[in-house]
PAMARMI-973331 format. One record per residue (C-alpha): residue in three letters; x, y, z. Coordinates in steps of 0.001 Angstrom, whole numbers, plus 500000, padded with zeros to 6 digits. Example, Ala and Ser with C-alpha at 12.3 -4.5 7.8 and 13.67 -1.06 7.14 Angstrom:
! PAMARMI-973331
{rec "Ala", {512300, 495500, 507800}};
{rec "Ser", {513670, 498940, 507140}};
This chain:
! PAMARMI-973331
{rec "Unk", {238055, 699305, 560012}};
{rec "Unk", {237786, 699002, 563548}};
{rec "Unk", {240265, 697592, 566279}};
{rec "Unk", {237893, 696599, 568818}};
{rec "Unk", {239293, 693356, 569525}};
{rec "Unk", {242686, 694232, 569243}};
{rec "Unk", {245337, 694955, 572006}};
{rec "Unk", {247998, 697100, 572294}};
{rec "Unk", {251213, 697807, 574123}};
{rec "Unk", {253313, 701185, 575244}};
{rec "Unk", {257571, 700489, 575254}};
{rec "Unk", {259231, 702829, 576767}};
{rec "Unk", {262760, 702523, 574160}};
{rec "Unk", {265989, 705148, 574430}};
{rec "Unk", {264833, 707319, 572295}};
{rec "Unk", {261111, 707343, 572164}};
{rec "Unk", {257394, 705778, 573942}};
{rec "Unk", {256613, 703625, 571297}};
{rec "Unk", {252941, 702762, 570998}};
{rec "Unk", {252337, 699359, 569235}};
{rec "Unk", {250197, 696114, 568306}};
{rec "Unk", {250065, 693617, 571547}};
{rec "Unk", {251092, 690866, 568808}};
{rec "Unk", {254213, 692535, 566899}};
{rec "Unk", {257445, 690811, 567733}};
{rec "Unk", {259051, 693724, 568973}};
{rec "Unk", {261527, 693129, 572382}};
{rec "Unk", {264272, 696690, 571433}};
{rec "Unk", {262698, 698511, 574527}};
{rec "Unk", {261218, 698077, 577498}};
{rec "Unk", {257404, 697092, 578383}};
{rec "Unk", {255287, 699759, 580077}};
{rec "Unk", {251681, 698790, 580175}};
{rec "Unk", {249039, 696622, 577589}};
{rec "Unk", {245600, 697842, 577168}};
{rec "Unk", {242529, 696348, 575268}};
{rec "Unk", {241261, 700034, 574785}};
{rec "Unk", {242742, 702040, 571661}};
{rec "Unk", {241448, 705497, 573191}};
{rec "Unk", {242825, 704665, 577014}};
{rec "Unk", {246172, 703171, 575620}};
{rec "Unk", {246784, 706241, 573071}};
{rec "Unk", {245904, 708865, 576319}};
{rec "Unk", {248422, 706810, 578670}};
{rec "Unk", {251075, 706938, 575992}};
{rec "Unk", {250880, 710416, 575365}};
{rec "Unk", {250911, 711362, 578776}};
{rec "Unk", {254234, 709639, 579392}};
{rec "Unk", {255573, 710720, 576338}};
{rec "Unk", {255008, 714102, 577544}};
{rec "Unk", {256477, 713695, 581175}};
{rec "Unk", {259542, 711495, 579867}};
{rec "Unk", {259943, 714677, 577026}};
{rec "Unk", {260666, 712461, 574451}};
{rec "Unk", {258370, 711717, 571056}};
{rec "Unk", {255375, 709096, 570604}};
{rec "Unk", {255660, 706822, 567825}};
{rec "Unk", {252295, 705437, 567191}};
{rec "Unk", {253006, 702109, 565491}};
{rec "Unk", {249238, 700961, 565340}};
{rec "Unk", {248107, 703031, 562231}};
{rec "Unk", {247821, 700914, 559115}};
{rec "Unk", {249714, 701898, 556329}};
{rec "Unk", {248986, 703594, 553447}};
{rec "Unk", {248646, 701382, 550059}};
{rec "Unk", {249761, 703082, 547479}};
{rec "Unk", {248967, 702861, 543492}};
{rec "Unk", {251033, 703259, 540746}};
């Protein structure tokens, strides 16, 4: 699957630089940046994680289906 023409967003919460979908209804931290560009967004949200010292949650990854 590819994400080419989706958009996502960096918060900056209390705890953590949350990376996530541009469309998730999400307002429990504080807007940083939005970027069209998986690769660019995922570089700038690392970097700040890193310089803030605190982790990266990377909300973008779909989840895992599971069979039972």
């Amino acid at each position: 699957m590819t994400n080419q023409n989706a958009s996502y967003s960096v918060y900056l919460s209390n705890f953590a630089v949350e990376l996530r979908r541009e469309k998730s209804d999400f307002s429990g931290a504080q807007l940083v940046c939005s970027q069209n560009s998986y690769a660019k967004v995922l570089q700038f949200a690392e970097a700040l994680a890193h310089s803030k010292e605190m982790p990266l949650q990377n909300y973008t990854q779909f989840e895992r289906r599971y069979e039972y």
